[in-house]
MARNUMAR-626791 format. One record per residue (C-alpha): residue in one letter; x, y, z. Coordinates in nm, 4 decimals. Example, Ala and Ser with C-alpha at 12.3 -4.5 7.8 and 13.67 -1.06 7.14 Angstrom:
<sites>
<rest:A&x:1.2300&y:-0.4500&z:0.7800> .
<rest:S&x:1.3670&y:-0.1060&z:0.7140> .
</sites>
This chain:
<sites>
<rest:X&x:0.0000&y:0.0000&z:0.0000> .
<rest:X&x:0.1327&y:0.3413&z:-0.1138> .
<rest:X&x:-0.0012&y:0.6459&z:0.0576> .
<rest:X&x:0.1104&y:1.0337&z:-0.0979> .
<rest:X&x:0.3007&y:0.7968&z:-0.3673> .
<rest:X&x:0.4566&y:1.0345&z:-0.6297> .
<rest:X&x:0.5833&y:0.8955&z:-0.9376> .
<rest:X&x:0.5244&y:0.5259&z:-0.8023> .
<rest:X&x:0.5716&y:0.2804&z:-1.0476> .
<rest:X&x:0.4159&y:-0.0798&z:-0.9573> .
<rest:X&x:0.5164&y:-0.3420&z:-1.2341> .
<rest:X&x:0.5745&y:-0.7285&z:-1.2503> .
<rest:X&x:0.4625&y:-0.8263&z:-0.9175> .
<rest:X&x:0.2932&y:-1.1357&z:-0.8380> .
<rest:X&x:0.0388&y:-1.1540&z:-0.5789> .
<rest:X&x:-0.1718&y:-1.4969&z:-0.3888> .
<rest:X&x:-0.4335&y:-1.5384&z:-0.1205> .
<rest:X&x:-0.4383&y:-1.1574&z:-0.0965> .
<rest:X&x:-0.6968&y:-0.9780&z:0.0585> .
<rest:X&x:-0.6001&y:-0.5880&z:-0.0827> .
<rest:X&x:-0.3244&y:-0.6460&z:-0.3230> .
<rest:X&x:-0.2048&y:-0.3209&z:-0.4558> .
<rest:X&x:-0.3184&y:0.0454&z:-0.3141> .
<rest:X&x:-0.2559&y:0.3629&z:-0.3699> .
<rest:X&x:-0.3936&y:0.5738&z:-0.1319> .
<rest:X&x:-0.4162&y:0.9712&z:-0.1098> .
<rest:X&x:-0.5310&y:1.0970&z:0.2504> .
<rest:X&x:-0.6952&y:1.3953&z:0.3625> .
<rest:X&x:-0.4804&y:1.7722&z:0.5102> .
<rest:X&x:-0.5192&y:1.9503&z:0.7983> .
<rest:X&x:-0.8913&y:2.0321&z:0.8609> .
<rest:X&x:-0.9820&y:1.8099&z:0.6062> .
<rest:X&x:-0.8511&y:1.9667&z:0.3254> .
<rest:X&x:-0.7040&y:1.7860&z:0.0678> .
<rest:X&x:-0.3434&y:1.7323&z:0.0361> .
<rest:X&x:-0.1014&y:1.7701&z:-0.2615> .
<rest:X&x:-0.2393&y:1.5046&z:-0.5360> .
<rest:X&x:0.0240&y:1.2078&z:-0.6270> .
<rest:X&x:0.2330&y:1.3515&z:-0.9985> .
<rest:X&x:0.2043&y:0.9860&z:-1.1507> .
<rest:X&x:0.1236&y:0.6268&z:-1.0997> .
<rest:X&x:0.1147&y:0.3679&z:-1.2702> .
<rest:X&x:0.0478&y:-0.0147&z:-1.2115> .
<rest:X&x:0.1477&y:-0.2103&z:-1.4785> .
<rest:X&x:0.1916&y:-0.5946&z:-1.5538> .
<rest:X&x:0.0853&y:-0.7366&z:-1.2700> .
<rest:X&x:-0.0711&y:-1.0992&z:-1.1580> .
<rest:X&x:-0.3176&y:-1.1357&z:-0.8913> .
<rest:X&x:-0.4222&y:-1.5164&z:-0.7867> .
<rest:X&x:-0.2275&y:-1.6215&z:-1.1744> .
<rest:X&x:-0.3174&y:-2.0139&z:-1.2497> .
<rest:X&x:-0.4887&y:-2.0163&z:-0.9039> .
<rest:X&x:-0.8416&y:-2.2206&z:-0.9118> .
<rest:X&x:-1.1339&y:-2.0677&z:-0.6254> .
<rest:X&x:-1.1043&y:-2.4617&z:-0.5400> .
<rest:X&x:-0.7723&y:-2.4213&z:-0.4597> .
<rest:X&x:-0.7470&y:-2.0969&z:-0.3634> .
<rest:X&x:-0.6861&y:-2.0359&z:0.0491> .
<rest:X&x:-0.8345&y:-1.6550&z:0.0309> .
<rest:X&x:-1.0313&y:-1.5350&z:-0.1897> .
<rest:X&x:-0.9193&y:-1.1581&z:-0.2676> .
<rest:X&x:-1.1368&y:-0.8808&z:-0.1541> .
<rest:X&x:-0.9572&y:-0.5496&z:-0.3820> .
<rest:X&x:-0.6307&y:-0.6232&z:-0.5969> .
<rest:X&x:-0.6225&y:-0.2720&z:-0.7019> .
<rest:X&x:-0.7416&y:0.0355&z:-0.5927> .
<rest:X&x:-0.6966&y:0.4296&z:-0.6176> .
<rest:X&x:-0.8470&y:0.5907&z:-0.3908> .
<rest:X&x:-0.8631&y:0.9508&z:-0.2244> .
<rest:X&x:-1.1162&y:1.1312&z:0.0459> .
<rest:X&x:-1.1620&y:1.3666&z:-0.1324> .
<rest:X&x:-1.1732&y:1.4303&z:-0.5262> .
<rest:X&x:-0.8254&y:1.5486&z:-0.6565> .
<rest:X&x:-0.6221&y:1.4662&z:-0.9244> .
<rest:X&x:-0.4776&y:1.1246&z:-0.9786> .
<rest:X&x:-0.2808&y:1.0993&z:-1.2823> .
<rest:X&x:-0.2636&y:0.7282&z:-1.2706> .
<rest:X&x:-0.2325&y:0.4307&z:-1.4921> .
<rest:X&x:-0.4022&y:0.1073&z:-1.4515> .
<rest:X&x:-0.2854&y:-0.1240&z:-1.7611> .
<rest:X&x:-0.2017&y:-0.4703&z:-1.8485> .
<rest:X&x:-0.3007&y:-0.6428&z:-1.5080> .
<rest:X&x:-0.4250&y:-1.0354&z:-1.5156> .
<rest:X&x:-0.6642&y:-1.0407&z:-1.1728> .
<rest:X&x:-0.8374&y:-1.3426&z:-1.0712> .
<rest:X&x:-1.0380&y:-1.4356&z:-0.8438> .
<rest:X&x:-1.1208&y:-1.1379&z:-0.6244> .
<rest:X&x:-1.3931&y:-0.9865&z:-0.5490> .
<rest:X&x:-1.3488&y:-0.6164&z:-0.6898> .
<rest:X&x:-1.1353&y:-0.6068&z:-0.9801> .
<rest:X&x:-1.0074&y:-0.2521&z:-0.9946> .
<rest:X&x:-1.1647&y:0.0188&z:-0.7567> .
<rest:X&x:-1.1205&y:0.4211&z:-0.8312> .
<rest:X&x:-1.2755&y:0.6616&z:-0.6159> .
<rest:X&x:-1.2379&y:1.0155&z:-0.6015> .
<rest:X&x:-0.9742&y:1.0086&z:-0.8784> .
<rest:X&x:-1.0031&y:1.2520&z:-1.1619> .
<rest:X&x:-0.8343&y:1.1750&z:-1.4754> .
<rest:X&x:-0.7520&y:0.8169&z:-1.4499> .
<rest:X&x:-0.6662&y:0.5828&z:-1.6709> .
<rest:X&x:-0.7630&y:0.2490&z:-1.6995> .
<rest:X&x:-0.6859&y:0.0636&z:-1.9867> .
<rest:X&x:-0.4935&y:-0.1404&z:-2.1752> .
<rest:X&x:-0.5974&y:-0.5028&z:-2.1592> .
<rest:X&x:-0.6484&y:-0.5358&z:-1.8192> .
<rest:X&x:-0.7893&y:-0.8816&z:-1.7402> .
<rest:X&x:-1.0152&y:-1.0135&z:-1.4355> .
<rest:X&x:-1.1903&y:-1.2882&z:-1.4064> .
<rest:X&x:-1.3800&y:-1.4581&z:-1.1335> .
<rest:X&x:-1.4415&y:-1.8281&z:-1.0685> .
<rest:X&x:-1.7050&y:-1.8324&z:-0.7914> .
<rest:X&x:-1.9830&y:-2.0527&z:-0.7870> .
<rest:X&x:-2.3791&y:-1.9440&z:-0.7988> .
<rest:X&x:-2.3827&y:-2.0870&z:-0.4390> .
<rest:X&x:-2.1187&y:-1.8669&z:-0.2593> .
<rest:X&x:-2.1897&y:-1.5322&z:-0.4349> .
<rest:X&x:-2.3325&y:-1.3053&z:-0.1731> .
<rest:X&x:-2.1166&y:-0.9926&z:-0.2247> .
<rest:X&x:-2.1302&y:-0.7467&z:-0.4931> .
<rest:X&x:-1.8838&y:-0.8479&z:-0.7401> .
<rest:X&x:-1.6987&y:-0.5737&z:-0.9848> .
<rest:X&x:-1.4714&y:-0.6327&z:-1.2854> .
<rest:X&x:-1.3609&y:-0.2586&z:-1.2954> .
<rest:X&x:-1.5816&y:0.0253&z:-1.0303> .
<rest:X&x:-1.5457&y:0.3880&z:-1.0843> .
<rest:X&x:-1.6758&y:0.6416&z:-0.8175> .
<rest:X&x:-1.6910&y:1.0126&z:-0.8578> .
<rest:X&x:-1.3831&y:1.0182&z:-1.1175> .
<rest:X&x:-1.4023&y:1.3342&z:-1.3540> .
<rest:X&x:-1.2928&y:1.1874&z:-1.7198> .
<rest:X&x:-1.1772&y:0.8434&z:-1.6235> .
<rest:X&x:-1.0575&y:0.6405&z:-1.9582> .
<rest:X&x:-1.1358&y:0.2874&z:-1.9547> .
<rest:X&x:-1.0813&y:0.1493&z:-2.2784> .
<rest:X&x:-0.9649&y:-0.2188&z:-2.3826> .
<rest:X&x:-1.0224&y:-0.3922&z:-2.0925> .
<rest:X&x:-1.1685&y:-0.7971&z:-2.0417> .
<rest:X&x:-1.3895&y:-0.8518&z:-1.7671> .
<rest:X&x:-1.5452&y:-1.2233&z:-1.7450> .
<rest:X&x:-1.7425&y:-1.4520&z:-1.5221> .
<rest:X&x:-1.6114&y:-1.8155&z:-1.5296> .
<rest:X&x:-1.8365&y:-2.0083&z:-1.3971> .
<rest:X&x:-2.1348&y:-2.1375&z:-1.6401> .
<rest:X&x:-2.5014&y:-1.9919&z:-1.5097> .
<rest:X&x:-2.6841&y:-2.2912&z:-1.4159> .
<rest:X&x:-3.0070&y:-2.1533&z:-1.5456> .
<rest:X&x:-3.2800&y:-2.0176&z:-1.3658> .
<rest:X&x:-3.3677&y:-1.7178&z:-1.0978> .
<rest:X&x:-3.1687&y:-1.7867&z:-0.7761> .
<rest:X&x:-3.2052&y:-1.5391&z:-0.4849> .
<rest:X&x:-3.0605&y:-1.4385&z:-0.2236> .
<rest:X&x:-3.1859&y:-1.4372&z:0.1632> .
<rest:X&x:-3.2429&y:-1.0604&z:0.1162> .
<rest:X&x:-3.4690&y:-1.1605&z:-0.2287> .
<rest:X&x:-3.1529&y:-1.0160&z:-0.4821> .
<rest:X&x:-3.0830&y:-1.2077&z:-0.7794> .
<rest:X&x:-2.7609&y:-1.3578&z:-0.8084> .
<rest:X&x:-2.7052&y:-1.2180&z:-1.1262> .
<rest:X&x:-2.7751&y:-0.8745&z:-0.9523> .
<rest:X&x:-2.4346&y:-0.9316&z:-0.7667> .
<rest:X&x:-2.1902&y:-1.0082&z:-1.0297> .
<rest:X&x:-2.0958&y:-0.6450&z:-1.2494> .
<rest:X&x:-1.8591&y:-0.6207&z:-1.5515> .
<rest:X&x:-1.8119&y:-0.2292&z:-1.5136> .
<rest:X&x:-1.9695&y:0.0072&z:-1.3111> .
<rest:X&x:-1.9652&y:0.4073&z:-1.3447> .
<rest:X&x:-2.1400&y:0.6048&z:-1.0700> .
<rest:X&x:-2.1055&y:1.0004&z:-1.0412> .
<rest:X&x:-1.8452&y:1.0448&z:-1.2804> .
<rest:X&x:-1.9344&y:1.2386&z:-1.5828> .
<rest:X&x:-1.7077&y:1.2809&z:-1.8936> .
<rest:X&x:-1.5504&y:0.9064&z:-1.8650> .
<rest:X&x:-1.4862&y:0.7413&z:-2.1796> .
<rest:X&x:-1.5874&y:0.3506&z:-2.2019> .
<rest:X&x:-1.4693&y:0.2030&z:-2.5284> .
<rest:X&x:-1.3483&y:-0.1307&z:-2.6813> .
<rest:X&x:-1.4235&y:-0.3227&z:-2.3751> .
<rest:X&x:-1.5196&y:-0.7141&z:-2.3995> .
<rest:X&x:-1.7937&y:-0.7991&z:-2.1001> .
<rest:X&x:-1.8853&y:-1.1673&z:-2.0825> .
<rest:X&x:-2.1080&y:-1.3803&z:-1.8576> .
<rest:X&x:-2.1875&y:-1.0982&z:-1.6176> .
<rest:X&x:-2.5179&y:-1.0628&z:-1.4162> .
<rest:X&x:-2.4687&y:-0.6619&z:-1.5404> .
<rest:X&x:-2.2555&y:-0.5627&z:-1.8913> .
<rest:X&x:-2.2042&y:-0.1731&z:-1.7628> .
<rest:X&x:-2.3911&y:0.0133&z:-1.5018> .
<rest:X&x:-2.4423&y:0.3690&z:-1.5152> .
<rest:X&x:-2.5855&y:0.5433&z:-1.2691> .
<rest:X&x:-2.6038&y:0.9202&z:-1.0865> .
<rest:X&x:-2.4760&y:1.1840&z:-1.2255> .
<rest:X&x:-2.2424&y:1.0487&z:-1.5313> .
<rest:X&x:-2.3083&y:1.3759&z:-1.7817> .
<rest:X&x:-2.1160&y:1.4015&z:-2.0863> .
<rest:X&x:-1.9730&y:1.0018&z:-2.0699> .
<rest:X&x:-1.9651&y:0.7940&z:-2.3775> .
<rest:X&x:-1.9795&y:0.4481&z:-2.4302> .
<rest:X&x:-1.8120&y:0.3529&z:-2.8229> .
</sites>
């Protein structure tokens, strides 16, 4: 975990049975004002839970990357060429503005119908101004077994599992992504003004 990181560069790392792999975290200033934004980051070629089955897996990963600030400020970040699998947020970006994520970054998870009670994200963006998330391959697995299955709480199954998610982040650009198997392709939702989707 990297907190105030300035030109961090996070390549060619290999991560297991993780439960946050790799963070990059900007905190808040005195008063709560926000402090000086990182100048660049980038994570790059990196392999979360690589040739790792859920069978055989001895944690299942909660976050394997994430960018995240209190309060919106400038990230000039990087997310590209990452294989993630098995965990149970892909890549998380939250109060970043300007981030990139793109690239062919891979996730995929394995879990079966009958242990998926979390919300599940291949890529989630929250409240980032003009994120980029272009060329990336998000997939479920596991084949459906047909049918409506529910939840204690009555939610749909399917309902839990999302390829990628945009919420309050207008001007993003979502292009040349592949989605498969997913309870939800893209989600939208709140204010996203002025994003496309090519």
């Amino acid at each position: 975990l990297l907190e105030y990181g300035v030109y961090s560069y996070v390549s060619d790392n290999t991560l297991n049975d993780f439960d946050r792999g790799i963070g990059i975290y900007e905190g808040a200033g005195v008063f709560g004002t926000p402090v000086c934004c990182p100048v660049q980051n980038n994570i790059i070629s990196n392999h979360f839970n690589p040739a790792s089955s859920y069978a055989t897996m001895r944690r299942y990963g909660r976050i394997a990357i994430e960018i995240s600030n209190r309060f919106s400020n400038h990230t000039n970040a990087t997310i590209s060429s990452n294989d993630i699998l098995n965990s149970t947020i892909g890549i998380h970006a939250l109060n970043s503005v300007l981030i990139k994520i793109i690239n062919q970054n891979t996730y995929e998870t394995q879990i079966p119908e009958a242990n998926l009670t979390f919300l599940h994200y291949g890529i989630w963006v929250q409240n980032c101004y003009a994120a980029q998330i272009i060329d990336n391959n998000v997939t479920n697995g596991i084949k459906w077994s047909g049918g409506t299955i529910t939840t204690a709480n009555g939610s749909s199954l399917r309902d839990l599992i999302k390829g990628i998610t945009i919420a309050n982040s207008s001007k993003c650009l979502l292009k040349q992504n592949i989605i498969f198997n997913m309870g939800a392709g893209i989600d939208v939702f709140d204010n996203c003004t002025n994003s496309n989707l090519f």
